[in-house]
ROPA-800821 format. One record per residue (C-alpha): residue in three letters; z, x, y. Coordinates in steps of 0.25 Angstrom, whole numbers, plus 5000, padded with zeros to 4 digits. Example, Ala and Ser with C-alpha at 12.3 -4.5 7.8 and 13.67 -1.06 7.14 Angstrom:
<atoms>
ALA503150494982/SER502950554996/
</atoms>
This chain:
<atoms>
UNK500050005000/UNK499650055014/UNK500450055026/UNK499950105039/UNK501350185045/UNK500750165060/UNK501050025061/UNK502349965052/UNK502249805050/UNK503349715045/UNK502249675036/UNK501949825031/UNK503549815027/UNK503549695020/UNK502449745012/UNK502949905010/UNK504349825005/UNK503649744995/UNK502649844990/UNK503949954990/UNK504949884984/UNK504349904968/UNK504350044972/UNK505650074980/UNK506449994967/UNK505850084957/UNK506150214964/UNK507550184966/UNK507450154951/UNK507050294947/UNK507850354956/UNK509150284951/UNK508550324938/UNK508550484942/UNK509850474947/UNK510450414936/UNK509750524926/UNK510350604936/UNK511650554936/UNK511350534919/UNK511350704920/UNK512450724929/UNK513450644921/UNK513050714909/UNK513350844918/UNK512350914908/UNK510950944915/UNK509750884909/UNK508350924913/UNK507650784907/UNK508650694915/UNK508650774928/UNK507050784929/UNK506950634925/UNK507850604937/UNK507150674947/UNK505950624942/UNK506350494943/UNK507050514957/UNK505650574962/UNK504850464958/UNK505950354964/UNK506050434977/UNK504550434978/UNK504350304975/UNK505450274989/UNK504650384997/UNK503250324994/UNK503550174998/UNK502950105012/UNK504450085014/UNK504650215014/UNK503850255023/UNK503950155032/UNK505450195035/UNK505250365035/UNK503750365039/UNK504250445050/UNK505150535044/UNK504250695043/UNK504950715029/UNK504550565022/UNK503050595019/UNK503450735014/UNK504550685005/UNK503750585000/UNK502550674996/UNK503450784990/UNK504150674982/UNK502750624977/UNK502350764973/UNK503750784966/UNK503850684959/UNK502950734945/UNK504050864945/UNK505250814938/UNK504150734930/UNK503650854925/UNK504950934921/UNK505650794915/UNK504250814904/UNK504450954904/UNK506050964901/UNK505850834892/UNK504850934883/UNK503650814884/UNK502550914891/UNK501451004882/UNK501051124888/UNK499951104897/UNK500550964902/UNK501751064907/UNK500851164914/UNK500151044919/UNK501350954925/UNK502051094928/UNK500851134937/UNK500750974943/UNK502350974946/UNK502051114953/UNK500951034962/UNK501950914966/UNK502951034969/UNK501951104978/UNK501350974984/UNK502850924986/UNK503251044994/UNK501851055002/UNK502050915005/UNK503550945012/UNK503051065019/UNK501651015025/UNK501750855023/UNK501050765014/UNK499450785013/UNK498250735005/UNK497950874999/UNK499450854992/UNK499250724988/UNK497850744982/UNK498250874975/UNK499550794968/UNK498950674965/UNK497750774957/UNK498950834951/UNK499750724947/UNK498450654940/UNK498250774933/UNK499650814928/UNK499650644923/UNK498650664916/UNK498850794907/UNK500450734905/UNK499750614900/UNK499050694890/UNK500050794887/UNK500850644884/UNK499850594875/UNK499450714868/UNK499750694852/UNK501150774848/UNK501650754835/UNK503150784841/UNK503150694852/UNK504350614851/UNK505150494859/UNK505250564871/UNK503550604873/UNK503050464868/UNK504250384878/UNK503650484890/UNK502050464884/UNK502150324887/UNK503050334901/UNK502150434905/UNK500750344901/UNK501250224911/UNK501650334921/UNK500450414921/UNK499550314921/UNK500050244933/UNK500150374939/UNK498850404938/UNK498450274945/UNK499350324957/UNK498850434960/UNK497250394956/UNK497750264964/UNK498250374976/UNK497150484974/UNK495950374976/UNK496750274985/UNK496850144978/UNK497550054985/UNK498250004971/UNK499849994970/UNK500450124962/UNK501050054950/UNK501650204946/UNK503050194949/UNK503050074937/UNK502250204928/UNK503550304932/UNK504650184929/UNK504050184915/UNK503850334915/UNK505150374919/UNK505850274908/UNK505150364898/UNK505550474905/UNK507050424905/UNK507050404891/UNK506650544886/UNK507550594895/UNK508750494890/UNK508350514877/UNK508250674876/UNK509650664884/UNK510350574874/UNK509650664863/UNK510350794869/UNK511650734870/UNK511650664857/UNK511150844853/UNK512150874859/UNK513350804856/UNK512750814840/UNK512850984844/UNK514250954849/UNK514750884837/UNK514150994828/UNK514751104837/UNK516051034836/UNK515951024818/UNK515551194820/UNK516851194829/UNK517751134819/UNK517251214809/UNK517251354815/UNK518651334818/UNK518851304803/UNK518351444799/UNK519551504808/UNK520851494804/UNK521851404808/UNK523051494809/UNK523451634803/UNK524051624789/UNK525651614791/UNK526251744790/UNK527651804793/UNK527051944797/UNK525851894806/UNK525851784818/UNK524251754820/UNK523651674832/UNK522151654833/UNK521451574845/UNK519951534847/UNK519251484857/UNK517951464857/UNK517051464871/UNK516151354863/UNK516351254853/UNK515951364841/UNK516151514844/UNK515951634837/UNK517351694836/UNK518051694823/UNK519551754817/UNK520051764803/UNK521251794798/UNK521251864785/UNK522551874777/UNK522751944765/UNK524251934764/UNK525351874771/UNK525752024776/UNK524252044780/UNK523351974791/UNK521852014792/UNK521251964807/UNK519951944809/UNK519151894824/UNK517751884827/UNK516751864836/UNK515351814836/UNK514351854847/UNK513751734852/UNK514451594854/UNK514351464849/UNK513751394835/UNK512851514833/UNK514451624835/UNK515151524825/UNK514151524814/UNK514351684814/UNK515851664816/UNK515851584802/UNK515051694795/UNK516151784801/UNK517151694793/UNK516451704781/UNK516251864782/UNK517651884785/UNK517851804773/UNK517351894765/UNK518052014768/UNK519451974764/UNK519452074755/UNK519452184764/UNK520352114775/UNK521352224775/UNK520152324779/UNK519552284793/UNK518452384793/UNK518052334778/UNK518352184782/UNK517252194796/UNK516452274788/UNK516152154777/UNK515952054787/UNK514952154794/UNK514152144781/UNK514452004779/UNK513851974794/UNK512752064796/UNK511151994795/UNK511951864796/UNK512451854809/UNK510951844818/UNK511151944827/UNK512451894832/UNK513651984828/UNK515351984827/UNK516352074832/UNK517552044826/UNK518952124823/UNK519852124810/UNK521252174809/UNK522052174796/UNK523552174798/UNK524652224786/UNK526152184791/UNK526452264777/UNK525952384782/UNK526152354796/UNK524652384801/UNK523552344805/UNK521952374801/UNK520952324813/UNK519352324814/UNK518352284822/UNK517052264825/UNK516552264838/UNK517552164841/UNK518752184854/UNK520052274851/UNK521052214843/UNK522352214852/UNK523752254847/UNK525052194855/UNK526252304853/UNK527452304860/UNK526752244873/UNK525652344872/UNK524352324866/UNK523452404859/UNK521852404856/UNK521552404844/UNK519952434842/UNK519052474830/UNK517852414833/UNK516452414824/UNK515152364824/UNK515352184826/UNK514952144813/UNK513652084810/UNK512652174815/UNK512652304805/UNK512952294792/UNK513852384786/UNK514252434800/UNK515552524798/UNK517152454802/UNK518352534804/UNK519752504805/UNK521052544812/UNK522752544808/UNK523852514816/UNK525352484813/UNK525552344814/UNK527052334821/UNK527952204820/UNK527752124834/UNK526152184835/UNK525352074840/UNK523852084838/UNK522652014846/UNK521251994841/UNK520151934849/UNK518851914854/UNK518051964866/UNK518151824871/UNK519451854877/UNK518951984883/UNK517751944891/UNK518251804896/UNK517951824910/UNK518551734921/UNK517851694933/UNK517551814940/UNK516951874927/UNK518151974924/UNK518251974911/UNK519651954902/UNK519852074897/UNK520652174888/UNK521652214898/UNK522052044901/UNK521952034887/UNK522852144884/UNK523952104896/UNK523851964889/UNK524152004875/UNK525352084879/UNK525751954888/UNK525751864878/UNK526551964868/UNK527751874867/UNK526951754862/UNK526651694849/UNK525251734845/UNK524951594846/UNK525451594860/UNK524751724862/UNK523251694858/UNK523451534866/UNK523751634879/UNK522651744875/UNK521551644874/UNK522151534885/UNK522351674894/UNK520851694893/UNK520351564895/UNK521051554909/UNK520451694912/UNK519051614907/UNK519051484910/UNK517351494906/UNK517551544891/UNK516251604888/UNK516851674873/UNK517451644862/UNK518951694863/UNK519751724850/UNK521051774847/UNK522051824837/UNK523351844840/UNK524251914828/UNK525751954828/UNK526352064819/UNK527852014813/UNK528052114804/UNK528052104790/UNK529052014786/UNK528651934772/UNK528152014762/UNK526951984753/UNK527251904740/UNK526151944730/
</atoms>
């Protein structure tokens, strides 16, 4: 519908309010339904590419929609910004269209270099239309590329696929409705036919199939996501059924362990390996990596350190089995872990490690690293362990643990440390070794409020040798 801007008539009002008011309700339609996509994303505080695109896509066409009615022009026909925003918008508008197809996977090859190349001709026109104002040139050279890009998306739609699902046939037929009344616009715009656009009713049924793929993908990722969920929470419970529960009650050794770990599966793991009430084998691990792929190796590490019962009171013989048992199995991920084997008989103490942080000894408020470090098991087969003795003495408190503890870092990147570890170790001498590993870890977790490592440790006391065997 024309209307001459030099001369407004009531009758010219009457008419644009009329010929409008289809239009105006359906842009304020799609524009609620962007904002509520919108909202849809922000409530679910989870960023979703298909959501977002769809909403400005939706937005765009409702905004443009407003900008293009007689009413609208009536009312900022002298504004220097209206016609610019207007044609900007116009030339816009295709963009979102293009990245909602290409995010949603729904685009071949050439229709993506194609549309790609289209949506950086709306972006150029868009900004030479805000810098130098609408023209002819502009809207000749977009409508050439609008019919254009229409017409390979059609085909690209259309073309056979064997693996087209739900989502391609619900945006095949959308996009039939749509771009054959799109078509008609712009043919109707490029050859001036004074014929009503009946596009926006094209869009509406467009953007419905639109809508659905992205509900639908969304839904189909939450439902993925809470099933991944669940599965993480079973691999949970059952990596904390590989660890023990508590240390086996004995009159001559007071054991804590804690674990906590950053995600819902982790790839720290401890042992304890008795042989005797009067003996305590004390095993701790660390997988590199984190989460499901960390925990699957942790439980291979269970069952290596199973196997080497036999030499549990020989650390350097006990690593060296589960070396072998780890090596080719591992892929390409490794474990440092530390094993010390405590006699209250004898009154020592046999430690080894391989590439794992220094065993701690607590002893008369001072404390001691212990350190005899190998190659971390899995990467070298029969790679060579050794092992130290110490006296073990009555009131001796050992501390095992992973690097976790070490390298939280707080805020400003400064890092926990062996010397706060130290301080705290000796702090927390008057403790229970339950109450001990609580503060280590709870200690740590103040210091790093962001975990970003697993942390595992293994407190054990020393009483003496007070019951003696009965065999």
């Amino acid at each position: 519908m024309a209307i001459l801007l030099a001369e407004i008539q009531p009758d010219d009002v009457v008419r644009a309010v009329k010929h409008d008011v289809p239009y105006l309700f359906a842009g304020a339609a799609f524009i609620t339904v962007g904002i509520i996509a919108l909202a849809f994303t922000a409530f679910r505080k989870k960023y979703d590419q298909l959501l977002i695109y769809f909403a400005f896509f939706a937005s765009l066409y409702g905004l443009r929609l407003w900008l293009q009615s007689d009413l609208g022009t009536f009312s900022l026909r002298s504004s220097f910004l209206f016609m610019r925003l207007r044609t900007a918008t116009d030339y816009l508008m295709p963009v979102p269209a293009f990245l909602f197809l290409n995010a949603a996977g729904l685009l071949r090859r050439f229709a993506r270099i194609v549309l790609s190349a289209f949506a950086l001709v709306g972006l150029s026109c868009a900004i030479a239309a805000c810098v130098w104002g609408p023209s002819n040139r502009l809207s000749q050279i977009n409508q050439l590329a609008a019919i254009i890009a229409l017409i390979v998306l059609t085909a690209s739609m259309l073309r056979k696929n064997s693996s087209a699902g739900p989502d391609l046939a619900a945006v095949r037929r959308g996009l039939l409705v749509f771009v054959a009344l799109a078509l008609f616009n712009n043919l109707r715009g490029a050859l001036n036919f004074p014929v009503p656009g009946i596009e926006p009713l094209g869009f509406a049924i467009f953007l419905g199939s639109l809508g659905y793929v992205a509900a639908r993908r969304t839904l189909q990722r939450d439902h993925e996501l809470r099933e991944i969920q669940s599965e993480l929470e079973i691999a949970k419970r059952i990596q904390s059924s590989i660890l023990p529960s508590q240390f086996p009650s004995s009159d001559n050794f007071r054991v804590a362990a804690r674990y906590l770990p950053m995600t819902s599966v982790a790839g720290d793991f401890y042992d304890f390996i008795t042989t005797k009430p009067s003996h305590a084998g004390l095993l701790i691990a660390d997988v590199s990596g984190h989460g499901v792929p960390a925990a699957l190796i942790a439980s291979m590490v269970k069952v290596a350190a199973g196997t080497q019962r036999i030499h549990a009171r020989h650390p350097a013989e006990f690593l060296w089995g589960m070396n072998n048992a780890l090596c080719g199995n591992t892929q390409d991920q490794f474990v440092t872990a530390a094993y010390v084997y405590l006699d209250s008989e004898s009154e020592f103490f046999s430690y080894a490690a391989a590439g794992h942080p220094p065993l701690l000894l607590l002893r008369d408020r001072q404390v001691q690293e212990i350190e005899e470090n190998g190659l971390v098991l899995g990467l070298m087969e029969d790679a060579n362990y050794s092992e130290v003795n110490h006296p073990l003495l009555p009131g001796d408190r050992l501390l095992l643990y992973t690097d976790g503890l070490l390298e939280a870092a707080n805020p400003a990147a400064e890092f926990f440390g062996k010397e706060r570890l130290t301080k705290l170790l000796i702090a927390t001498a008057a403790l229970s070794t339950e109450q001990a590993a609580d503060r280590l870890l709870s200690t740590v977790r103040d210091w790093s409020p962001k975990q970003e490592d697993d942390l595992t440790v293994i407190v054990c006391d020393f009483r003496g040798c007070t019951k003696p065997d009965t065999f």
